[in-house]
C-alpha positions in Angstrom: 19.4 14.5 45.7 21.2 11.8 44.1 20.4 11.2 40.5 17.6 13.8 40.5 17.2 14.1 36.7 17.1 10.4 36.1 14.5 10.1 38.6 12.5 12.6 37.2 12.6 11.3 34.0 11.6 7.8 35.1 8.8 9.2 37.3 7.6 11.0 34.2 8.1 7.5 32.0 5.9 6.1 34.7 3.0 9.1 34.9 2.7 8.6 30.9 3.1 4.7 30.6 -0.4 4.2 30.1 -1.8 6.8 28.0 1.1 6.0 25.9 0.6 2.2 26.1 -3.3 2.7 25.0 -2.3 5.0 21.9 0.0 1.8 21.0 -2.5 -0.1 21.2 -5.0 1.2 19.6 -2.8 2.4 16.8 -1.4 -1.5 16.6 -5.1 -2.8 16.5 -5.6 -0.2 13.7 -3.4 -1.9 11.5 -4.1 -5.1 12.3 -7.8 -4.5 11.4 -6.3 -2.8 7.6 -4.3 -5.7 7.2 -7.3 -8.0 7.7 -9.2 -5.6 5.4 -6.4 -5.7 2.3 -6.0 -9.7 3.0 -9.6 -10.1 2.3 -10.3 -7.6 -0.1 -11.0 -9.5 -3.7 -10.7 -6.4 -5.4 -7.5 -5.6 -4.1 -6.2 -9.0 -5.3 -7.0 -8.7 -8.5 -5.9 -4.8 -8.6 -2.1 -6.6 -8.1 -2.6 -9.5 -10.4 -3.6 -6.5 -13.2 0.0 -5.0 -12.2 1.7 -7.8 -12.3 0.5 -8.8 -15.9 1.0 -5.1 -17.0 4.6 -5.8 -15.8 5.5 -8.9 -17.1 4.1 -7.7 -20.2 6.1 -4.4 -20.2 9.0 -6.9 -19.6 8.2 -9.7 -22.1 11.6 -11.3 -23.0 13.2 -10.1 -20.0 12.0 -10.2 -16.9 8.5 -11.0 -17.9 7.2 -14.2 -16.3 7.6 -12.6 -12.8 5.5 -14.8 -10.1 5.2 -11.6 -8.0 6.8 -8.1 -7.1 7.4 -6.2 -3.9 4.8 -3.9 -2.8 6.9 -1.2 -2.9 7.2 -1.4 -5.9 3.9 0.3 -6.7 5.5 3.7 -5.7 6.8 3.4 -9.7 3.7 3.3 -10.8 4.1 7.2 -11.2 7.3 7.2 -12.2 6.7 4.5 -15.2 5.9 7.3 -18.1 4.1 6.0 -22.0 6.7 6.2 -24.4 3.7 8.6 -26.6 2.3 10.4 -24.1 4.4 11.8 -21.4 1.6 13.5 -19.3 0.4 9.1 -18.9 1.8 7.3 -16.1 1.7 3.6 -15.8 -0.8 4.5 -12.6 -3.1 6.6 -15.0 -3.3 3.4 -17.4 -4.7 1.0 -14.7 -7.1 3.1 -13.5 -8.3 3.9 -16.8 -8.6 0.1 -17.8 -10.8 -0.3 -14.3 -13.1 2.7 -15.2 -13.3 1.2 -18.6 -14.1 -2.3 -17.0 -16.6 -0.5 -14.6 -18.2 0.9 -17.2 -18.8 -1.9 -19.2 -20.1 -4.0 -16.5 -22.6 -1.8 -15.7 -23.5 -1.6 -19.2 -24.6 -5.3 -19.0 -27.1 -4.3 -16.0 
């Protein structure tokens, strides 16, 4: 048989097309419906306007009137140490300022 192993393969491509096409699918519409989640999400928005302030003011007199930053970028959130404590990352800060925040707002309830 001519080509045997090619045919194989493509008869094999063809037997799995559409299991593999409705995992795509439904891994695609996955992430679509996170994306619409984050876009919408107030809380979120102003979780990366706190990290932007923190930066610029980390970076007053340098780089410190940033409009934005690249999401990945938050990776070095962990990486970003206190200059006094070296156990405190910059991540550890901003969720201490939210529990603080939390805390006080339900205080006023």
């Amino acid at each position: 048989i001519i080509h045997y192993e090619e045919r194989l393969k493509a008869l094999y491509f063809k037997k799995k097309f559409q299991e593999r096409k409705v995992d795509c699918k439904q891994r695609i519409d996955a992430v679509f419906e996170a994306s619409k989640e984050v876009f919408r999400s107030r809380r979120f928005k102003k979780l990366l306007e706190l990290v932007l302030a923190l930066g610029n003011f980390m970076n007053k007199g340098q780089r410190g009137n940033a409009l934005g930053f690249k999401i990945s970028s938050l990776g070095k959130m962990m990486d970003t140490k206190a200059s006094t404590n070296k156990n405190m990352t910059l991540l550890h800060y901003i969720v201490e300022l939210i529990e603080k925040k939390v805390d006080n707002y339900k205080k006023k309830d």
